[in-house]
FITOR-297754 format. One line per 8 residues: their letters; for each residue x, y, z of N, C-alpha, C, O. Coordinates in steps of 0.02 Angstrom, whole numbers, plus 50000, padded with zeros to 5 digits. Layout:
// residues N
a) X/Y/Z/X/Y/Z/X/Y/Z/X/Y/Z; ...;
//
This chain:
// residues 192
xxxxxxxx) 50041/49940/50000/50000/50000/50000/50044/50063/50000/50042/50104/49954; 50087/50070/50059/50145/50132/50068/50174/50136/49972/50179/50192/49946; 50184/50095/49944/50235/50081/49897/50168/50106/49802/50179/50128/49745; 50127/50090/49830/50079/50120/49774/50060/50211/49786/50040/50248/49742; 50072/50227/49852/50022/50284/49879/50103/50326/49856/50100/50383/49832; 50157/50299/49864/50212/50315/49844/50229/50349/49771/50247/50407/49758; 50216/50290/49725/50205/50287/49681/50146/50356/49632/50150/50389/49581; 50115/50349/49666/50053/50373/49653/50066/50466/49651/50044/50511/49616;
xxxxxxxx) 50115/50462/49715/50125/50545/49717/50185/50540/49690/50206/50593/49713; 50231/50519/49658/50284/50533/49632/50258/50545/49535/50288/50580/49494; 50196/50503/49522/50170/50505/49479/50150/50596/49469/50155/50629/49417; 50129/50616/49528/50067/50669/49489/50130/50749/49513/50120/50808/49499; 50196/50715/49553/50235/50816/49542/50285/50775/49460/50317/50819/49432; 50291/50719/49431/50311/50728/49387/50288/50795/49322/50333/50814/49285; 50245/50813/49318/50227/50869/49253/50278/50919/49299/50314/50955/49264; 50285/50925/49353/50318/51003/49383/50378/50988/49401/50418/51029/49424;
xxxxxxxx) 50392/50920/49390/50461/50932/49390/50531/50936/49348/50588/50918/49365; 50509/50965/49294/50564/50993/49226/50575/51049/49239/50533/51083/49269; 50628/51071/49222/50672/51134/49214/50698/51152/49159/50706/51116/49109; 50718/51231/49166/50746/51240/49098/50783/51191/49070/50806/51144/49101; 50793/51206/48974/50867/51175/48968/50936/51191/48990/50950/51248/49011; 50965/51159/48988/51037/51184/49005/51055/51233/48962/51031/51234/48905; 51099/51278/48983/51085/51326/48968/51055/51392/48946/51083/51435/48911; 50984/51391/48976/50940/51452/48959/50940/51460/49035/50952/51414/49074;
xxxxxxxx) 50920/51546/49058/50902/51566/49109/50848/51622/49099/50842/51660/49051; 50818/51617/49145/50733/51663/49138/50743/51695/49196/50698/51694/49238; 50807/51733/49209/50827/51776/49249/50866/51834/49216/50927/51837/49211; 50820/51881/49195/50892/51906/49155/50847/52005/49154/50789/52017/49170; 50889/52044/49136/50880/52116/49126/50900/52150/49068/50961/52154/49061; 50862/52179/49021/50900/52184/48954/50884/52280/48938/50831/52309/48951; 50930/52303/48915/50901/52362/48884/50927/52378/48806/50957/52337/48770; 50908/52442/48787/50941/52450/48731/50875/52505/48674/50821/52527/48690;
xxxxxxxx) 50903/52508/48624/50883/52521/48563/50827/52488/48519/50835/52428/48505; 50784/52513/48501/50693/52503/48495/50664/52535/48433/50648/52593/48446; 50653/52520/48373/50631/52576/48310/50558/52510/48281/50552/52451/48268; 50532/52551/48284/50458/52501/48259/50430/52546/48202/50439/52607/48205; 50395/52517/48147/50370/52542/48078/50309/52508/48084/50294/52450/48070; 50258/52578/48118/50178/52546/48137/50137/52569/48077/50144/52620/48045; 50094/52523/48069/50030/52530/48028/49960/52543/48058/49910/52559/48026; 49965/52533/48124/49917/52525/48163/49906/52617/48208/49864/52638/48248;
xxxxxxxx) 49970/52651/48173/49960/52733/48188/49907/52747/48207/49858/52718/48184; 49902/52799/48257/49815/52835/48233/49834/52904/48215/49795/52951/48225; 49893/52910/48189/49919/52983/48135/49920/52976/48067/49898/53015/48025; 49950/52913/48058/49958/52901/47998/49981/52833/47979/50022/52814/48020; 49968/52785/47928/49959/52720/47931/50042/52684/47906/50065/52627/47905; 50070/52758/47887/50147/52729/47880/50202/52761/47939/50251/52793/47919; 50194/52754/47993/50256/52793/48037/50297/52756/48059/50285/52696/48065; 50373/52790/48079/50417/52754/48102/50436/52796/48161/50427/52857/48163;
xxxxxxxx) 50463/52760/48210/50470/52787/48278/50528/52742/48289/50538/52685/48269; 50572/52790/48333/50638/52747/48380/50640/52770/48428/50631/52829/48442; 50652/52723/48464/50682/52754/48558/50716/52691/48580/50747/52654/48543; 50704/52681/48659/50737/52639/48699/50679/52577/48729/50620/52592/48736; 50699/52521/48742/50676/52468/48779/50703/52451/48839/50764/52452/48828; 50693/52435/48895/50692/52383/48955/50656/52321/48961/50597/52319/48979; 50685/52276/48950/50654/52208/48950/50679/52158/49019/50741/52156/49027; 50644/52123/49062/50668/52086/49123/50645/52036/49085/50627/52030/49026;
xxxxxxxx) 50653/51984/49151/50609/51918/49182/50635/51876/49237/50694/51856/49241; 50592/51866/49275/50616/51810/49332/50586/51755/49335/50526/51751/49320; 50623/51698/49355/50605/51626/49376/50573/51634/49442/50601/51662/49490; 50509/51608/49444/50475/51589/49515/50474/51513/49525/50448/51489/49575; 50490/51491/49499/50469/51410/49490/50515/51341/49443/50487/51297/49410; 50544/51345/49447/50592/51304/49387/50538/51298/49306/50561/51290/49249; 50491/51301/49319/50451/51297/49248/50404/51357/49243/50352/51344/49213; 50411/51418/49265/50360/51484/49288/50422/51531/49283/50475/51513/49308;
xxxxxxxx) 50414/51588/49252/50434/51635/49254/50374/51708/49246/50315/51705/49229; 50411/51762/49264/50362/51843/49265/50410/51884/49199/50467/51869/49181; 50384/51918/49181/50418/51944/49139/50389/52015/49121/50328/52016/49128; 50415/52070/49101/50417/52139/49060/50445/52177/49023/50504/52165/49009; 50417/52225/49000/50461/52246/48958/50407/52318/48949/50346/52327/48954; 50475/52368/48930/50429/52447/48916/50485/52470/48850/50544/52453/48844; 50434/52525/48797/50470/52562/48755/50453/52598/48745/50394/52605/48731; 50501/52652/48747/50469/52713/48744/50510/52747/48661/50569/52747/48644;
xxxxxxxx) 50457/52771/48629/50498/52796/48553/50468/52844/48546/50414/52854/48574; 50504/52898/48494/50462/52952/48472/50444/52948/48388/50482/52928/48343; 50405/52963/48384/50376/52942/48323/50394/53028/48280/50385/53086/48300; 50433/52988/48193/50448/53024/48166/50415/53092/48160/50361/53090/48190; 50428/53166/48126/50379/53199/48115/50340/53225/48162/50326/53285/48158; 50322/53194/48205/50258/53206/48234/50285/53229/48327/50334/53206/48354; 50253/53261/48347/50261/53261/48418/50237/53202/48468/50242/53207/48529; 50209/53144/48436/50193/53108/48480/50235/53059/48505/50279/53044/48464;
xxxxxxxx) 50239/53029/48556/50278/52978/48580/50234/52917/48602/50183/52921/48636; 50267/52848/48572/50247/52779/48568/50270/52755/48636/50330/52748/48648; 50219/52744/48684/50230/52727/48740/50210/52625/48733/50166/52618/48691; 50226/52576/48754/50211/52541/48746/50246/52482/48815/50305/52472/48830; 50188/52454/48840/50214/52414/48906/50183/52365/48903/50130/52364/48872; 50215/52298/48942/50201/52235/48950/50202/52208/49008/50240/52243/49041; 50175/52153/49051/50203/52116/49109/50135/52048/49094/50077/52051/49074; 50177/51998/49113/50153/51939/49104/50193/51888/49155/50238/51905/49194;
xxxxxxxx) 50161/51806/49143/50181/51750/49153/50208/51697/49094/50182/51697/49038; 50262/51653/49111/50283/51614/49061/50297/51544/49083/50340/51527/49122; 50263/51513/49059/50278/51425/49068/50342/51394/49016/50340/51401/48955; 50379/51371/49041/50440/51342/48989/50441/51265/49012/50433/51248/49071; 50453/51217/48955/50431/51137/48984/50512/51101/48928/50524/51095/48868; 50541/51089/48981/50601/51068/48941/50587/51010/48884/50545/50968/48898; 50614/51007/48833/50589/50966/48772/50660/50904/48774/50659/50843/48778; 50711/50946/48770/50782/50913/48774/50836/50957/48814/50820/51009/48843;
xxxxxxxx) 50888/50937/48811/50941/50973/48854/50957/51033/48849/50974/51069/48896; 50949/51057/48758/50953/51108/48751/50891/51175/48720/50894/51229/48690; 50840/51134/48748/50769/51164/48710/50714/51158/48755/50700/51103/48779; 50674/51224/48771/50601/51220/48809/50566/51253/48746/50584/51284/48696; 50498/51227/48780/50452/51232/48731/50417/51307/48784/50431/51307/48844; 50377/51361/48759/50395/51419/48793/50312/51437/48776/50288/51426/48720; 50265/51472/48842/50202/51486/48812/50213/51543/48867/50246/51541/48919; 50169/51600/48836/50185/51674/48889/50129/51698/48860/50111/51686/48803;
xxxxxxxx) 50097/51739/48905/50030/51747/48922/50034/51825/48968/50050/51826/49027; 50013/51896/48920/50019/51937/48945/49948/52006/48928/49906/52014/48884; 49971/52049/48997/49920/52114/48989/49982/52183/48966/50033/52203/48994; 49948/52205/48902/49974/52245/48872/49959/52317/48866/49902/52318/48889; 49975/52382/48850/49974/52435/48856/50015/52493/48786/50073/52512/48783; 49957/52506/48740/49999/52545/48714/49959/52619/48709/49899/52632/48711; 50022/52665/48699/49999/52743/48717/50019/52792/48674/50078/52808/48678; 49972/52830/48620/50027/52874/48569/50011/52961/48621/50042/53011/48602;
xxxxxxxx) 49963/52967/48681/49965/53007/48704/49902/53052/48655/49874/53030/48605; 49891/53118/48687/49830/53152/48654/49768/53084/48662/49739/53070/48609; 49752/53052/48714/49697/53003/48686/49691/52951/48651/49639/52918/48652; 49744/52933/48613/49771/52877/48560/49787/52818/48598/49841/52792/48585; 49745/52785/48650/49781/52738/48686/49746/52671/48685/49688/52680/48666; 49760/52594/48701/49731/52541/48701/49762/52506/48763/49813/52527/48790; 49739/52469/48777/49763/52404/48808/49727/52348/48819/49667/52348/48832; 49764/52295/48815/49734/52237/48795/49790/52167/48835/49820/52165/48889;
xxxxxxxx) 49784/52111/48775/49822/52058/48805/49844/52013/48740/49818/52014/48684; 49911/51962/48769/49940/51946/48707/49938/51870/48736/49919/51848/48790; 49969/51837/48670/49970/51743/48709/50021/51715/48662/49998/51703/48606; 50078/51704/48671/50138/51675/48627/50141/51616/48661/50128/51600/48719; 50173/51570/48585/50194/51479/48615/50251/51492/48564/50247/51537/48522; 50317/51442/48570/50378/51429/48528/50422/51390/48575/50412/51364/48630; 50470/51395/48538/50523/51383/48566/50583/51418/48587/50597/51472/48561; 50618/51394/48632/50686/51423/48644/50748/51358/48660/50746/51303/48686;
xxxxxxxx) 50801/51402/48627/50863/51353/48637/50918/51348/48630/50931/51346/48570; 50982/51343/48674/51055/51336/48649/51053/51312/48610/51024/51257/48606; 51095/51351/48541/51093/51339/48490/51170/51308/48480/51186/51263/48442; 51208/51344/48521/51274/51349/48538/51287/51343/48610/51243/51318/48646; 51343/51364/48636/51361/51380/48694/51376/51438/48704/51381/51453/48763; 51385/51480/48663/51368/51555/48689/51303/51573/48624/51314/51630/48604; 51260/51552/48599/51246/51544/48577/51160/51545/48573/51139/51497/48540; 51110/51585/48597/51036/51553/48609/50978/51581/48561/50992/51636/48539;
xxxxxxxx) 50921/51558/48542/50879/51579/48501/50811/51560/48514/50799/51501/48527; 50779/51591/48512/50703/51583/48489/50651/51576/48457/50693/51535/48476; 50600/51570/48426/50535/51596/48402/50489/51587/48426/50478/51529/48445; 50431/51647/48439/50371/51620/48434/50323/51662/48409/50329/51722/48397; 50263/51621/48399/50204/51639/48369/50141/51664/48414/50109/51625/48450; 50128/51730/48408/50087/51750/48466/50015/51798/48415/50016/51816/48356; 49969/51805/48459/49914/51836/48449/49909/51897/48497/49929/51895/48556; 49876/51960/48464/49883/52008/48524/49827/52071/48505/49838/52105/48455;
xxxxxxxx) 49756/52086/48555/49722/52106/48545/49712/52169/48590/49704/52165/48651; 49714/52234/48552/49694/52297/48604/49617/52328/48603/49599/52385/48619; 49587/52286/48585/49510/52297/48597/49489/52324/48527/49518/52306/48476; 49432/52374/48526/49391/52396/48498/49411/52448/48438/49384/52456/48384; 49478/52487/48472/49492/52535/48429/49560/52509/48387/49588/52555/48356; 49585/52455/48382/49637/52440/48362/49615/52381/48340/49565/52362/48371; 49644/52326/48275/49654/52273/48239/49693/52221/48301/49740/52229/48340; 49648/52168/48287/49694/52118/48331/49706/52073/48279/49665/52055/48236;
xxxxxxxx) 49795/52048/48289/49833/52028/48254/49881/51983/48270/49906/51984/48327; 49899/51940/48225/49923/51890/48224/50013/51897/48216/50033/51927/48166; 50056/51875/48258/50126/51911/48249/50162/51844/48242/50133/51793/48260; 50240/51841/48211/50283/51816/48239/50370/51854/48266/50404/51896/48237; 50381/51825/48321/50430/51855/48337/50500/51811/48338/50493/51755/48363; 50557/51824/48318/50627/51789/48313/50682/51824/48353/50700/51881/48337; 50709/51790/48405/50764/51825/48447/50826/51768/48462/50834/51708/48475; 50863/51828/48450/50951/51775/48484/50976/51831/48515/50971/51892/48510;
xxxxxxxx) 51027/51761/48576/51094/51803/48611/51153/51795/48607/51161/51733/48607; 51202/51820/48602/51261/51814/48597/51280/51803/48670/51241/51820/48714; 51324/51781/48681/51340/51777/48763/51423/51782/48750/51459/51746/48716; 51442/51850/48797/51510/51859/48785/51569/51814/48869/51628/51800/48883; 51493/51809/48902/51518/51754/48952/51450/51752/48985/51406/51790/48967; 51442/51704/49036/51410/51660/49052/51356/51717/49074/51298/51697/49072; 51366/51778/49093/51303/51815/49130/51305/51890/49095/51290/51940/49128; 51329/51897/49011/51316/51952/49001/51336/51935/48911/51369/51900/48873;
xxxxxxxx) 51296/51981/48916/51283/51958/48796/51256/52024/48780/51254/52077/48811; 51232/52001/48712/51186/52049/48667/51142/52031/48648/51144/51984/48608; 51080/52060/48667/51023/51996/48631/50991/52065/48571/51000/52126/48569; 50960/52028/48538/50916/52056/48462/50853/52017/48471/50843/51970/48510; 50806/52049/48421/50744/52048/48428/50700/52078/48378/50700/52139/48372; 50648/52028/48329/50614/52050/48277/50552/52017/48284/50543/51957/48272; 50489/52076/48310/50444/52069/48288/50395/52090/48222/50379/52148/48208; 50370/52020/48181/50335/52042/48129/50252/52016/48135/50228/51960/48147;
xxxxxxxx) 50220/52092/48120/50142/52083/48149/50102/52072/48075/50116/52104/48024; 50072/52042/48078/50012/52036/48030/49988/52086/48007/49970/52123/48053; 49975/52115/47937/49951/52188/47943/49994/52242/47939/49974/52301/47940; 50067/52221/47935/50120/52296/47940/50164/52307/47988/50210/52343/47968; 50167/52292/48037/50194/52326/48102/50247/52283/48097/50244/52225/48076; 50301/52315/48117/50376/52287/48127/50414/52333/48179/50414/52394/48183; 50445/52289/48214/50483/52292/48295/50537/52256/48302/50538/52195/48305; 50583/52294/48304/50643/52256/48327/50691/52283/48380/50687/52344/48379;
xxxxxxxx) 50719/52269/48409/50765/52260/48473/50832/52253/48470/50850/52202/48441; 50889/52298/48495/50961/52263/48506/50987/52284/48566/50973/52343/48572; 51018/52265/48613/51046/52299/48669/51077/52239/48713/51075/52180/48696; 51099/52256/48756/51143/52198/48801/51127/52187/48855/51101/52230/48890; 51144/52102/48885/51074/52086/48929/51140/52045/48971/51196/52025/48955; 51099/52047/49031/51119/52059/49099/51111/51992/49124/51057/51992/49154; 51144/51921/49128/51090/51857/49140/51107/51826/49226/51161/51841/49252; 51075/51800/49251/51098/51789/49331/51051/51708/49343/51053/51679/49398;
//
């Protein structure tokens, strides 16, 4: 009986007990350089804007992480500034040694100011993985809806890091949205 009841609970923390792959960490702080080419304007349906990003995330859980990210750009021409913020949760489920399978689930915020504002929520699944040993990459495929006054749209996003040692790199970052919108990312990230 002891030896089934045993059994039985070793059965049901198996799903929670995977961890990243080796080598990925969901502890990390990133900043940097931010230029997005929106279609989704409410000035005009071709603008381009650059500024800066801050991107985190922390591990709560060997398979749970929190995560954010803010950008702030000024949009060409125009006096307005592209405010845009994130914070969410992320499940990562190791696949192999060097690969989790990655689903993130977030409440979103974007702001051109004067009244131009939405917020909503996004839902990405992909992958991530040492590709190398200094070496890591991503994709995923996400959906992301700001309600009523904005197009909800279908994106994919592609990211790598360089790692110049074990707790500090350069990571990049390209999002492409359904509909026009393009986002990309470069700056150097902080890993712990």
């Amino acid at each position: 009986m002891k030896r089934t009841l045993m059994a039985v609970a070793l059965a049901a923390t198996l799903p929670f007990a995977a961890h990243a792959a080796e080598g990925l960490s969901y502890n990390y702080v990133e900043g940097g350089y931010s230029v997005s080419k929106s279609d989704i304007a409410p000035i005009n349906r071709d603008v381009d804007s650059d500024g800066w990003s801050i991107r985190g995330a922390a591990a709560f859980h060997p398979n749970f992480h929190a995560f954010g990210d803010y950008t702030r750009e000024s949009v060409d021409n125009s006096s307005l500034d592209r405010d845009q913020w994130r914070v969410g949760v992320g499940y990562n489920r190791e696949v192999s040694q060097r690969t989790d399978l990655l689903t993130r689930v977030a409440y979103q915020k974007l702001d051109f100011g004067r009244g131009f504002d939405a917020d909503g929520y996004a839902v990405e699944v992909g992958a991530r993985s040492a590709l190398l040993p200094a070496l890591e990459g991503y994709a995923l495929a996400g959906y992301e809806d700001y309600g009523s006054d904005f197009d909800s749209e279908f994106y994919g996003r592609l990211g790598a890091q360089w790692k110049f040692t074990p707790n500090f790199g350069v990571a990049g970052d390209i999002k492409l949205i359904k509909g026009g919108d393009t986002q990309w990312f470069v700056g150097p990230r902080l890993t712990w």
